[in-house]
DOZA-41496 format. One record per residue (C-alpha): residue in three letters; x, y, z. Coordinates in steps of 0.05 Angstrom, whole numbers, padded with zeros to 5 digits, always signed. Layout:
<rs>
ALAXYZ
...
</rs>
This chain:
<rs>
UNK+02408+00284-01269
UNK+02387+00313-01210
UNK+02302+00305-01197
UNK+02293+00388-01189
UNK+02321+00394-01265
UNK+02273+00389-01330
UNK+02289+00380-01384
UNK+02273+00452-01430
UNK+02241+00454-01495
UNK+02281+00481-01550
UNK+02239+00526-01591
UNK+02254+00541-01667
UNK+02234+00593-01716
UNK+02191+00580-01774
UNK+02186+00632-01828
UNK+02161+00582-01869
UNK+02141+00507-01893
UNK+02219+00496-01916
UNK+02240+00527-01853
UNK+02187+00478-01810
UNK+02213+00411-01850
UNK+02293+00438-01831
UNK+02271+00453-01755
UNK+02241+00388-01748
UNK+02293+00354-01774
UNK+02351+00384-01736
UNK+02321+00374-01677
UNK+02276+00427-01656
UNK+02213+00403-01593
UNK+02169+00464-01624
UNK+02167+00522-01677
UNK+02132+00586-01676
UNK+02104+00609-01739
UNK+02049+00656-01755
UNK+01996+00676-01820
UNK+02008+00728-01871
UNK+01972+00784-01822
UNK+01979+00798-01749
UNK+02045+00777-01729
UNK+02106+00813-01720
UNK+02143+00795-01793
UNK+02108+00801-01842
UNK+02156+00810-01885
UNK+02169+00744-01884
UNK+02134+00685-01930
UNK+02091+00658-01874
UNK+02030+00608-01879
UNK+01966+00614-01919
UNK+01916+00578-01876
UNK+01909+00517-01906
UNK+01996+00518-01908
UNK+01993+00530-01830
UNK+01941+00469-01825
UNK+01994+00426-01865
UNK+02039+00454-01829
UNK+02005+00437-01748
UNK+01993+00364-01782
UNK+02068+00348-01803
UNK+02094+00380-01734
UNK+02043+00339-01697
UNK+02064+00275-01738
UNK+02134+00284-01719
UNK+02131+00303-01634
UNK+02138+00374-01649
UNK+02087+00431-01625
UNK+02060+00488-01661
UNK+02048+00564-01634
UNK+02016+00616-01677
UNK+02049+00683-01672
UNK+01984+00734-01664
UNK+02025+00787-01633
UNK+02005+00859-01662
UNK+01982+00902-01629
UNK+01919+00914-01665
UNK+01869+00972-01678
UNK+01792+00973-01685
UNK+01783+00961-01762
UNK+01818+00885-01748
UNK+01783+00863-01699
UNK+01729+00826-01736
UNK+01783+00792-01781
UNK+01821+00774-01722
UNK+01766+00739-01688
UNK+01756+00702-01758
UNK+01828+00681-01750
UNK+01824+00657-01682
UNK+01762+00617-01700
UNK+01809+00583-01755
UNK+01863+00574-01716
UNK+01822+00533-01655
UNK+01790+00485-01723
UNK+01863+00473-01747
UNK+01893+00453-01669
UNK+01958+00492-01654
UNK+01984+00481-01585
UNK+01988+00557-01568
UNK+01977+00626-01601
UNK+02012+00673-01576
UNK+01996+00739-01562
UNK+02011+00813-01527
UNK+01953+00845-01542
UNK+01900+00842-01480
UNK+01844+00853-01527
UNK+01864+00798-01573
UNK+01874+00756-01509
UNK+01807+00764-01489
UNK+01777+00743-01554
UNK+01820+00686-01548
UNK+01795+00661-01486
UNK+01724+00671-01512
UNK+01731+00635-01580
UNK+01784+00589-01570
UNK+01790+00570-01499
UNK+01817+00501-01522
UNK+01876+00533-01550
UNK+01931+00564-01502
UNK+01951+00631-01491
UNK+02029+00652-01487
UNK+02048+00715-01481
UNK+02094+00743-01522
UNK+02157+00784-01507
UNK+02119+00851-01531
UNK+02081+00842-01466
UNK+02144+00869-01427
UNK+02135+00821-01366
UNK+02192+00838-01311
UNK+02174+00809-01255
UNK+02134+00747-01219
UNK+02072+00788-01193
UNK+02060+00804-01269
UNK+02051+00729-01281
UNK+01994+00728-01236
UNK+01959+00777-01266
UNK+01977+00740-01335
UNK+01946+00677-01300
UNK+01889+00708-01291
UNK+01873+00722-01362
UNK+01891+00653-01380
UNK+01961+00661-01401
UNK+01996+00586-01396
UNK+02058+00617-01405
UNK+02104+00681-01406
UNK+02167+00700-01455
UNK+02199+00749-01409
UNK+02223+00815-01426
UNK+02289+00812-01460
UNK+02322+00863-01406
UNK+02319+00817-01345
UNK+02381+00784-01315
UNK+02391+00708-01304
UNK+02381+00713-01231
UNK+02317+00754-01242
UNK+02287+00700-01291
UNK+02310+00642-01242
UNK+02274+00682-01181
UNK+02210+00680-01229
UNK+02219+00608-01271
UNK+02228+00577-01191
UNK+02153+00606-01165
UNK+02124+00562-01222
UNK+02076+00614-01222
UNK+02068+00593-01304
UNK+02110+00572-01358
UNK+02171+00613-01374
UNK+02197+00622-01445
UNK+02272+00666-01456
UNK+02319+00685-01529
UNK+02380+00646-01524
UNK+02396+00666-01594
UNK+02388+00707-01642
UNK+02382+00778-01660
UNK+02369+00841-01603
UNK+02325+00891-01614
UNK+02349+00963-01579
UNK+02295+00979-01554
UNK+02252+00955-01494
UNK+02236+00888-01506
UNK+02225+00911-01576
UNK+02167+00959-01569
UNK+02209+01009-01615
UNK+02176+01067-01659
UNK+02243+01086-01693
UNK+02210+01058-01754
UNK+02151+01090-01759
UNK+02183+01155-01751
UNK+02236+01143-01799
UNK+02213+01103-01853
UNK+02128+01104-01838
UNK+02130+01023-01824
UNK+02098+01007-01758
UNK+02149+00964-01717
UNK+02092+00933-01666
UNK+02061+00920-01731
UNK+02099+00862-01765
UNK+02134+00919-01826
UNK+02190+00942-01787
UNK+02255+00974-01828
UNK+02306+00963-01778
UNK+02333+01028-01775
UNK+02373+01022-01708
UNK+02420+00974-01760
UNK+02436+01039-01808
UNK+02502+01087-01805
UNK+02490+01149-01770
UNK+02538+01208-01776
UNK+02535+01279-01735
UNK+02531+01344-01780
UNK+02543+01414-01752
UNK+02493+01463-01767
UNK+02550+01517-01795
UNK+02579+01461-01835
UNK+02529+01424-01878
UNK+02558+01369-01912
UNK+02609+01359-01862
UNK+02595+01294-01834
UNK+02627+01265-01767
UNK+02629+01202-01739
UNK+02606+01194-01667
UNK+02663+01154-01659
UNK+02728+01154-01689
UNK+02721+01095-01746
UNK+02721+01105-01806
UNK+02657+01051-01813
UNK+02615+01105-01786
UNK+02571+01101-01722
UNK+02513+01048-01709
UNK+02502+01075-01649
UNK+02427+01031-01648
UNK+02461+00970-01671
UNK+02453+00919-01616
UNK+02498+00854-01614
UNK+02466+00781-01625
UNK+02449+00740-01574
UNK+02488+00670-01558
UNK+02477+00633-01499
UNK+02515+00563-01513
UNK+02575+00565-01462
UNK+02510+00574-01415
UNK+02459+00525-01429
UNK+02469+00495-01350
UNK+02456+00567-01314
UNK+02398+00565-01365
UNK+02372+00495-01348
UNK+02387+00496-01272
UNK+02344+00568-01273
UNK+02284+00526-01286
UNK+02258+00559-01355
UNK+02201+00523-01393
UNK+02226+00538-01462
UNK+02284+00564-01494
UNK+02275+00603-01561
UNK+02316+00618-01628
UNK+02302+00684-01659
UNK+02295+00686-01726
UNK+02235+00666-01772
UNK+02272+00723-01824
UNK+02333+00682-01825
UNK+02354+00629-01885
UNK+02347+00558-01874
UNK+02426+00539-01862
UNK+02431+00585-01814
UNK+02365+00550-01779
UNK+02396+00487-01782
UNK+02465+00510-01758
UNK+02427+00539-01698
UNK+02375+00488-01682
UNK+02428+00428-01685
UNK+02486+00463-01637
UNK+02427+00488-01583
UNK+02399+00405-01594
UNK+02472+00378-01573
UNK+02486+00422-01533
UNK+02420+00415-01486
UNK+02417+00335-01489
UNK+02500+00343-01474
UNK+02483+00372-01404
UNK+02420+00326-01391
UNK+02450+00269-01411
UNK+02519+00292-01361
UNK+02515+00352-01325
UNK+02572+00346-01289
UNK+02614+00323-01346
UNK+02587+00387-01388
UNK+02633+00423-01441
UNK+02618+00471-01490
UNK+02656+00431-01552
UNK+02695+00478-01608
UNK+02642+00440-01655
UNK+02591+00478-01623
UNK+02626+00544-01630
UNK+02657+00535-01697
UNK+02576+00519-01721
UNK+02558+00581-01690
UNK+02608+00630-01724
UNK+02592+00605-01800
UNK+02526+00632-01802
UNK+02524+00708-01813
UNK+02520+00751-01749
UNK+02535+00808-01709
UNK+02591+00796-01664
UNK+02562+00750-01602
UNK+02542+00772-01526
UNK+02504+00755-01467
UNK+02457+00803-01471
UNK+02430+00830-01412
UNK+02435+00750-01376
UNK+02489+00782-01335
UNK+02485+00851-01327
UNK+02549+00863-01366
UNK+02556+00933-01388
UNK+02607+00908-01447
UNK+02557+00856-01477
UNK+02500+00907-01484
UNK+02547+00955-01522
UNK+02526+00970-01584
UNK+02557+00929-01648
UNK+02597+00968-01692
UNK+02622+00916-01750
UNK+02552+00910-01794
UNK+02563+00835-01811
UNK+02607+00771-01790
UNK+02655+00775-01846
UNK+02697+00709-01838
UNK+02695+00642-01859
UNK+02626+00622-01892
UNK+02609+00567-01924
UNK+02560+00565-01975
UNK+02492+00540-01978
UNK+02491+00496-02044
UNK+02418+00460-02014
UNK+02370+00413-01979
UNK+02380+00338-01997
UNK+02309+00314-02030
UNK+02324+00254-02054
UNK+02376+00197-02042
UNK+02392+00143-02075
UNK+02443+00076-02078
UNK+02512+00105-02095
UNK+02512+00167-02055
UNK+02469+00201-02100
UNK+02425+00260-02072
UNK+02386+00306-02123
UNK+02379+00377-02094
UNK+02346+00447-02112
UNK+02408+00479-02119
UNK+02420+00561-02080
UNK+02493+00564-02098
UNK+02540+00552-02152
UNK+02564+00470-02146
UNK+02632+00443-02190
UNK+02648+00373-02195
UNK+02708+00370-02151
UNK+02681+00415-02095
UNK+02698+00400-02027
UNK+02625+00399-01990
UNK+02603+00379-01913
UNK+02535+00343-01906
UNK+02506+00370-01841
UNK+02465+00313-01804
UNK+02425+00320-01746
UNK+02471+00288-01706
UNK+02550+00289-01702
UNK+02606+00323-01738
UNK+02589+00348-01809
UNK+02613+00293-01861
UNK+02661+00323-01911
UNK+02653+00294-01979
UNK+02681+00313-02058
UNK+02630+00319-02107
UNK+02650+00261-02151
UNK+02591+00281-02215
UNK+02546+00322-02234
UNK+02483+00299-02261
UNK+02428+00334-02309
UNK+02352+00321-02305
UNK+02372+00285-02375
UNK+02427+00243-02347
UNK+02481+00282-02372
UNK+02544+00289-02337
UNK+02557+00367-02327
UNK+02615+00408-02296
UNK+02569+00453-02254
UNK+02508+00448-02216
UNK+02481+00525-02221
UNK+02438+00564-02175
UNK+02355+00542-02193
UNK+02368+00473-02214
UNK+02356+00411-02197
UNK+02418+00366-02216
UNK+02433+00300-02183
UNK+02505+00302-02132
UNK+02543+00239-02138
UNK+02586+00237-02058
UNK+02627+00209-02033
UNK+02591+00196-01962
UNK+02516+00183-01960
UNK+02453+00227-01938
UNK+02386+00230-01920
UNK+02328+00270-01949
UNK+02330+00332-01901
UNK+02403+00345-01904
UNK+02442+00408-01916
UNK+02499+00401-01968
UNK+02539+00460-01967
UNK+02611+00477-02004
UNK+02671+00487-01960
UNK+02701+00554-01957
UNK+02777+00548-01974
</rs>
């Protein structure tokens, strides 16, 4: 590999302590989680603070870094109780908090300088003088504003002014670099403050004033108009124009999502990185990689604004990814001689069923469920959702590993 490439760190979501133990496994260098206040979703489970102290331990055990989302903007009444969470967060040891607000960077600097400062996307950082003013505050490093090109990130990432941190996946917000008060407006939920409604993902229709209820659609389909409704992000057929741009850290969105669509995503951005650093010049994106991609639930896939393509910034029209999805039956806990793994079960489970065990490396292993066990021993037909019953395979797997049922 040539000596001007590094090696990027592939960042993971973390919505909570299930969703930290799935990222670690599948591969992730760091996770970004946050507290139940002052981060932007929190409407998510989050971490209590002694959970987030677990949590910064079992990361640290395993290689993998921690940064604390602390990226409200936040008003005078908080300010207090955010200095008392800043003070936890420097006892407990995370390797970054990250932030937008300059007032709660400040306090930052002052109460935990031995903590460092990223800025987060909020921050709407377009270009490289903006990183020296971020220096100056003691930002270590910048996720760039969502709306900048490739070339414009690699004319930034190569001044090595700081770190640089982009989405390569995930969900877009429609507005810029999702500072969006559609929310508020609509629904009274403040966006920039962690309780956003997603409104630019609703139906909107056009009625006439002389017509009341006589709707229109803005477009002619009859699924209506979702004119907000951005696209997801995928950047996988890309990771070498993402590597050879020189960016510190490449991030998943999605501390919202469900844990088998974390470890779909975290796995296929792991291959797929150590594929090119391992050969660049022998890089291919594999139909592994892309079939992964399309069986968790999404909008239909784009570029975003890497490449100033009108088409991949139009807005998405289908609501959902409606093909082939297999279903989550659960995490592997236990494993024992015989190819017996006993599982907290999401999904309906039959003896019979054709499931894939997803490891952190490889192909998924298909196997038949050859018995159901009870906690009592019993042999049953099912395995139903919130139970714990014991999956006799056909293939082994570790503690860690998604089981989940074919789709036929």
């Amino acid at each position: 590999m040539p000596e001007n490439f590094t090696t990027p760190e592939l960042l993971a979501p973390a919505g909570n302590f299930e969703k930290l133990e799935v990222a670690i496994h599948y591969g992730a260098d760091a996770v970004y989680l946050a507290g139940k206040d002052f981060s932007l979703r929190n409407l998510t489970h989050n971490f209590t603070e002694p959970e987030m102290a677990d949590a910064i331990n079992l990361a640290h055990k395993n290689g993998v870094k921690v940064y604390v989302a602390c990226n409200i903007y936040s008003r005078n009444h908080e300010q207090e109780r955010l200095a008392d969470f800043l003070k936890c967060l420097g006892d407990m040891g995370p390797d970054a908090v990250i932030i937008a607000d300059p007032g709660i960077i400040l306090l930052a600097g002052k109460l935990i300088p031995h903590v460092d400062i990223h800025l987060s996307t909020q921050s709407n950082t377009t270009n490289y003088n903006a990183l020296e003013f971020w220096k100056q505050t003691g930002v270590t490093r910048v996720n760039l504003a969502r709306e900048l090109s490739l070339k414009e990130i690699r004319d930034i990432s190569k001044r090595n002014i700081l770190e640089t941190e982009t989405f390569i996946h995930g969900a877009m917000c429609i507005s810029y670099s999702g500072r969006c008060l559609l929310s508020n407006f609509l629904t009274r939920r403040d966006s920039n403050r962690g309780a956003c409604s997603h409104p630019c993902r609703w139906k909107y229709r056009v009625e006439e004033e002389q017509r009341p209820g006589q709707y229109h659609s803005l477009m002619e389909d009859e699924r209506g108009t979702y004119i907000f409704n951005s696209k997801d992000l995928c950047m996988v057929q890309f990771i070498p124009e993402l590597i050879k741009a020189g960016i510190t850290s490449l991030k998943i969105e999605g501390r919202m999502k469900g844990v088998s669509y974390l470890a779909s995503v975290v796995k296929t951005y792991r291959e797929a990185i150590d594929a090119f650093v391992r050969s660049p010049k022998n890089f291919q994106v594999t139909e592994q990689w892309k079939k992964e991609l399309a069986l968790v639930y999404h909008r239909e896939y784009s570029t975003g604004f890497y490449f100033n393509s009108p088409d991949e910034i139009m807005p998405n029209y289908a609501n959902y990814h409606t093909g082939l999805i297999h279903a989550f039956i659960g995490r592997a806990k236990t494993c024992v001689p015989g190819n017996r793994v006993t599982l907290d079960v999401k999904n309906k489970i039959s003896r019979g069923d054709e499931v894939e065990i997803m490891v952190p490396e490889g192909i998924p292993v298909k196997s038949r469920v050859k018995n159901i066990i009870d906690a009592s021993g019993m042999t049953i037909e099912n395995g139903q959702p919130n139970s714990s019953p014991t999956l006799e395979l056909e293939h082994p797997c570790r503690p860690g590993d998604i089981i989940r049922k074919v789709s036929s």
